[in-house]
N, C-alpha and C positions, 0 to 999 in steps of 0.2 A: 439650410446650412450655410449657405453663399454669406449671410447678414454676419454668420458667427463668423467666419472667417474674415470678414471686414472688420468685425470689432477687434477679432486677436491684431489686425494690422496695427489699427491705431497705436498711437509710439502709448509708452509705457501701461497697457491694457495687460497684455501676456504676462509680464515680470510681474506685475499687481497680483493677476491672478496665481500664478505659480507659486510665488513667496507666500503671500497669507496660507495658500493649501497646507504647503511643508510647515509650516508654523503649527496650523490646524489641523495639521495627521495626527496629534495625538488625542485629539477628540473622540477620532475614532478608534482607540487602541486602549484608552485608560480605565471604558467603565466594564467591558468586556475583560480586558487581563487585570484590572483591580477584583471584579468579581472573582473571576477563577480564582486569583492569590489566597482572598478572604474567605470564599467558602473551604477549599482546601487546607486552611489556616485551621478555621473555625467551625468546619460541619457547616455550617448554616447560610443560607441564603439572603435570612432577614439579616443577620449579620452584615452580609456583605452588603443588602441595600442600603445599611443604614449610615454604613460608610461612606457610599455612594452620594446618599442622600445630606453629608453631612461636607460634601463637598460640591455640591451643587447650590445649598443654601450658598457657602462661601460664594460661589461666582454669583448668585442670585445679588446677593448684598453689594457688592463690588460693582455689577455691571454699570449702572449709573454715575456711583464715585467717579472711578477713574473713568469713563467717557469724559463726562464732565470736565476732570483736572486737565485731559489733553487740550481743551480749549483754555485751561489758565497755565500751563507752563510746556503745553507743546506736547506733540507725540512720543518723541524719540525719546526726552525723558522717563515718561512715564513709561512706555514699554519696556525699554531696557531694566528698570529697577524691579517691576515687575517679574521679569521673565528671568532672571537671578534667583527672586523669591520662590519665587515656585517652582522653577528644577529644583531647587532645594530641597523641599518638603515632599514632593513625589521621591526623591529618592532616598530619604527618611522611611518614608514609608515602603519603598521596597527593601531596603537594605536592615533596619531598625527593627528586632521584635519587640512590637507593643501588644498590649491588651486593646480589646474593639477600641474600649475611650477612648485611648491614647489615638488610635487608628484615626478615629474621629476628628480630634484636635486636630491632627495633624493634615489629614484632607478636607476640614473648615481653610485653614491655613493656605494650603493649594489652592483652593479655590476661592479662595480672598484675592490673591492674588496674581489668578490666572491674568495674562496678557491680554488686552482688550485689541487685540486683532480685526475683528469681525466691525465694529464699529469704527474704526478706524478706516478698514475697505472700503466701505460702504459711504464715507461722510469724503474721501478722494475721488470716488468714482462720479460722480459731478462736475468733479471740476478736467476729468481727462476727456470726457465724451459731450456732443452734442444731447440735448435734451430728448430728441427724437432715439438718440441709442441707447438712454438710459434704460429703459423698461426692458427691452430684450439682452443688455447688457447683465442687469439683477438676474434674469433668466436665465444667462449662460451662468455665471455665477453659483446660480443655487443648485444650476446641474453638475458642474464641476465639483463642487464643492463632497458631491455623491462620490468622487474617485477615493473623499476619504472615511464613508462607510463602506464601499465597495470593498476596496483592499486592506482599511484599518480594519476589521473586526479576521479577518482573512489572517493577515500576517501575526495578531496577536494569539492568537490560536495557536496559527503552528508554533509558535515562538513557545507559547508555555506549554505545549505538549510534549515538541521537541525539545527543547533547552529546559527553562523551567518559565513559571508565573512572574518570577524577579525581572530575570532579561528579558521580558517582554515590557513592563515597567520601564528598565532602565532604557530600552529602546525609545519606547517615546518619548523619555524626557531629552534623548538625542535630537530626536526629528525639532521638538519645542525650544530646543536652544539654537539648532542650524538653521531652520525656519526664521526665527526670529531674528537673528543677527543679518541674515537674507534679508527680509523685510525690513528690517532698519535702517538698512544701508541705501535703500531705492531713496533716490531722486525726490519722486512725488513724496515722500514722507516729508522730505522737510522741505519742500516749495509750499505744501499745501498748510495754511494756518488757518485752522478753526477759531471764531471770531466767541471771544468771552461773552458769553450768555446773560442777560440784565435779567433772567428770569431767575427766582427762586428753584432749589433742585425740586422737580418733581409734578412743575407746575406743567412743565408738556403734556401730562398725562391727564390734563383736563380737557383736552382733547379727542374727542370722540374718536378718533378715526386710528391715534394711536393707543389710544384701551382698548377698542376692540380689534387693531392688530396685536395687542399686550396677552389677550385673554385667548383667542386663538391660536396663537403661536403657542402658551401654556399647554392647551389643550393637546394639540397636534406632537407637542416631542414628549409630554408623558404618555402617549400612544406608544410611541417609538420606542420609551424605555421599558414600559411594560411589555413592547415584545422583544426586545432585546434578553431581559430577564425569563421570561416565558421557553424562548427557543432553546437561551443555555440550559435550562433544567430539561426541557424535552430531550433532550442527546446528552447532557450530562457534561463535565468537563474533562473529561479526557473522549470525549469525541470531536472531530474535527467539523461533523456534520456543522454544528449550529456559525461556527466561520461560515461556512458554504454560504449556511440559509440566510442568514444577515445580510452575508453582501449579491444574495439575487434580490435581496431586497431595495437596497441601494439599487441596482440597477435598472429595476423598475422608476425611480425615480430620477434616474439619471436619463432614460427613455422622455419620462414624462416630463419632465423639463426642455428638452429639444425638442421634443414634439407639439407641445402645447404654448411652449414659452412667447411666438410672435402672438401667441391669440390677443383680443383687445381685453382692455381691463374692466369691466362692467359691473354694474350695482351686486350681479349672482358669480362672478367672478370665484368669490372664496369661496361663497354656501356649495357652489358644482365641484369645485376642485377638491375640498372635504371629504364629500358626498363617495368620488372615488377610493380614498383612504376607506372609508368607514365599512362600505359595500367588502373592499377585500379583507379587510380585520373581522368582521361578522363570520364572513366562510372559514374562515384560517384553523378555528378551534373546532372545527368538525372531524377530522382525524390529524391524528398528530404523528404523522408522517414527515418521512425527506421529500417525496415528490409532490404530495396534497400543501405542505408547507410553504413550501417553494416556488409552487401557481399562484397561490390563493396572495401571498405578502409579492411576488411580482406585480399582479395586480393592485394591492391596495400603496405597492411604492409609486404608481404614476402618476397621481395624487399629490406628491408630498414634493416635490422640489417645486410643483406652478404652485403650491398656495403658498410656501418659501416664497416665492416671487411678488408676488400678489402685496405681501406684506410689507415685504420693501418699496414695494412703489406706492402701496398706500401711503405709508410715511415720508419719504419723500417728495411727496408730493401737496404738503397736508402740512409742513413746517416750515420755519428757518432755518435759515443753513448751519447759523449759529448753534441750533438743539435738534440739530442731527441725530450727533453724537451724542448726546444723552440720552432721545429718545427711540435711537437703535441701542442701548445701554439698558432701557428699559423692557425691551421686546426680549432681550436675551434673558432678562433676568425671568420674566414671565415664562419665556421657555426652560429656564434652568431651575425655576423652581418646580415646572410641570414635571421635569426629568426626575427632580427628588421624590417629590410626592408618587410620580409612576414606578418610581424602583421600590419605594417601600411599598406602595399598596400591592405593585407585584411579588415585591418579596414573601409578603404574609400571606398572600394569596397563594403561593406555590409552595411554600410548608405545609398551610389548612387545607387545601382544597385539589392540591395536584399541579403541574406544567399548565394544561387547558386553562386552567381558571385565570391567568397572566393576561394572557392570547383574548379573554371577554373581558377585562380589566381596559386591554387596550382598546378593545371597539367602545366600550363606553364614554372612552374619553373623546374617541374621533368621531362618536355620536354627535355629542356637548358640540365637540367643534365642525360640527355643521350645522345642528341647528341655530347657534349663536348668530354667525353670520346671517344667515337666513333671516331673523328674526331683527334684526342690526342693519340689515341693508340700506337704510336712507342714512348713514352713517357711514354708510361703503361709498367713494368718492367715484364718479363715472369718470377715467381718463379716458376714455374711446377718443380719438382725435384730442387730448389738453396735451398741455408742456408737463411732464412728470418729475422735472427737475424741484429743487428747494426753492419755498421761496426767499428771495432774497433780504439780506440786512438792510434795514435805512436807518437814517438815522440825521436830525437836523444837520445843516451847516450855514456855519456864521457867513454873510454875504457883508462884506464893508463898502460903505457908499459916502463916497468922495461931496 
C-alpha cells in the first residue's frame, strides 16, 4: 500500500484519478438504471439489451475516432463537444417517450458520442509518472476505477426504486457533465499533447499485442454485462438486492487489483488473472441466491481489475506514444462491443432460459478470455524488469553543415 500512497503523492496523479472517476461514475449507473427504465417501460429485457446494446455499438464505433481526433485538434476540444452531445441524448432518453427504435437511435447517439475519458487518462499518465511507476500506477487505476461499479450500480438502484428510473438517468448525466468539466479544467489536459499519428486509422491493430489486448478485453466486460443482466433478473427490479450484488462484485475486484497489482507482468500474466474471473462465473449459477451470489462473483471480481491492468501495460508498452490514444480507443471499443453483444445474448437468454442461463452466458465468455491468452502467450510481452512506458516518436532532423 506504501507504493500507492507514493503514487497519489506525485503532483497531479490524485486530481487525474479523482476527475476521470466523477466523469466515469456514470458508466457505472447508466446500463443498470437504463435497464430498470426500459424493462419497466417495455416488459422486456431483450428490449432493454437491445437499447443497451445499441449504445455500446455507438461508443464501440466512436472509440478510435475521437481518440484519434484528440491528437489532431487536442483534448479539451474534443471532450468538451462531446460531453454536451451526450448529456443531451441521455437526457432525451430519460425524459422523451419513445418507442424501443427511437430508444435505440437515440442511445447509438450517446454512445457515438460518449466522452473519450478513459483514453485520454491513460495516454497523460506517462507523461506524470516515471516508467518504473507506470505498471503499478495502471493498477491502482483500474482498482479505483471499481469505486464506480462498487457504488454506481448501488446508488442507481436506490435511486430508481426510491425516486424513479428517470432520476437515476438524470443523475448520471449530472455526475458526466461535473466530471467532465472537472477533468477539463486539469492542468495536465492541456500541458499534455498527443503527437498526430502518420499511421493510417486502424493500422495499430496490426499489432499483436494490442488485438490480443482488443479481444480479451472484449471478452472479459461481456462477462461482466451478462452478469450485470443476470443478477437484475435474479432479484428483479424493484429489488435492491442486485445493487448489493454488483457492487460485492466490484469489490472483489477492487481487492484484486491492490492485492495483486505490484505482481510482475509475465507471458501467463492475462491467461492466470482470467483464469480467476472464469473459476468464479462457473460456481455463480449453481444457486441463485443473495449470499451463494455474492461469494461466488467476490471471487471471480479478483480477477477482473489485474487483467484491467495487465491490458494497459500491454499496450503501453508495445506502441508509440503518438497511437496511444487510438489504441487504448481500440481496446474500449473491443470492450464496448463485448458489453453489447453480452447484454443482448444475456438478454435472450433470460426471457428463454431463466436469470441462471445469463450467469453461464457470462462464464463462456470469461472461458474464451482465458483460453485466448493462454494460447496467444508468445504475443503477451514479458515486462518482468522492462520500461512499460510508450515508445517514443522520432522522427528525422535536418542537420545544416556550414
Amino acid at each position: 500500500m506504501s507504493s500507492y500512497w507514493t503514487l497519489l503523492k506525485t503532483p497531479g496523479v490524485a486530481r487525474l484519478i479523482g476527475a476521470q472517476l466523477t466523469a466515469r461514475f456514470p458508466f457505472g449507473m447508466l446500463s443498470l438504471a437504463f435497464l430498470i427504465h426500459i424493462e419497466a417501460l417495455f416488459d422486456s429485457y431483450a428490449a432493454a439489451g437491445l437499447v443497451l446494446a445499441a449504445m455500446s455499438i455507438g461508443q464501440a464505433i466512436a472509440g478510435p475516432l475521437t481518440s484519434r481526433l484528440m491528437g489532431r485538434l487536442g483534448m479539451r476540444p474534443v471532450l468538451i463537444v462531446t460531453m454536451i452531445v451526450c448529456t443531451a441524448a441521455i437526457v432525451v432518453m430519460a425524459l422523451v417517450p419513445l418507442p424501443i427504435v427511437g430508444l435505440m437511435v437515440v442511445g447509438f447517439i450517446a454512445g457515438l458520442s460518449m466522452p473519450p475519458i478513459q483514453p485520454a487518462v491513460r495516454t497523460i499518465y506517462p507523461k506524470v509518472v516515471n516508467s518504473r511507476q507506470l505498471t503499478p500506477l495502471f493498477s491502482l487505476d483500474a482498482s479505483a476505477q471499481e469505486i464506480i461499479w462498487v457504488l454506481g450500480p448501488v446508488i442507481a438502484t436506490f435511486v430508481a426504486i426510491q425516486v424513479s428510473s428517470t432520476a437515476g438517468i438524470l443523475l448520471a448525466a449530472f455526475f458526466l457533465v461535473a466530471g467532465g468539466i472537472w477533468f477539463v479544467a486539469l492542468p495536465e489536459v492541456g500541458r499534455v499533447r498527443i503527437p498526430r499519428s502518420r499511421r493510417k486509422l486502424g493500422v495499430v491493430l496490426k499489432k499483436p499485442e494490442v488485438l490480443l489486448s482488443t479481444v480479451v478485453g472484449f471478452m472479459l466486460v461481456a462477462a461482466c454485462a451478462a452478469v450485470e443482466a443476470g443478477v437484475v433478473a435474479v432479484f428483479g427490479h424493484g429489488s435492491a438486492n442486485a445493487g448489493w450484488v454488483l457492487g460485492i462484485f466490484a469489490i472483489g475486484s477492487l481487492i484484486g487489483g491492490l492485492a495483486l497489482g505490484h505482481l510482475p507482468i509475465g507471458p501467463w500474466a492475462l491467461a492466470s488473472r482470467m483464469l480467476i474471473v472464469t473459476l468464479g462465473l462457473a460456481v455463480a449459477g449453481i444457486f441463485l441466491n443473495f449470499w451463494w451470489l455474492s461469494g461466488a462473483l467476490l471471487v471471480a471480481g479478483i480477477g477482473i481489475a489485474p487483467s484491467f491492468a495487465v491490458l494497459f501495460g500491454i499496450v503501453s508498452a508495445s506502441v508509440k506514444f503518438s497511437d496511444t490514444a487510438e489504441a487504448y480507443g481500440w481496446i474500449g471499443t473491443g470492450q464496448l462491443i463485448g458489453a453489447a453483444l453480452g447484454s443482448a445474448l444475456a438478454g435472450f437468454a433470460i426471457d428463454h432460459s431463466g436469470a441462471g442461463a445469463a450467469i453461464y452466458v457470462a462464464a463462456g465468455f470469461a472461458a474464451l478470455g482465458t483460453i485466448i491468452p493462454a494460447l496467444g502467450r508468445r504475443w503477451h510481452p514479458d515486462l518482468r524488469g522492462r520500461d512499460a512506458g510508450p515508445i517514443p516518436d522520432t522522427e528525422p532532423i535536418s542537420i545544416q553543415v556550414s
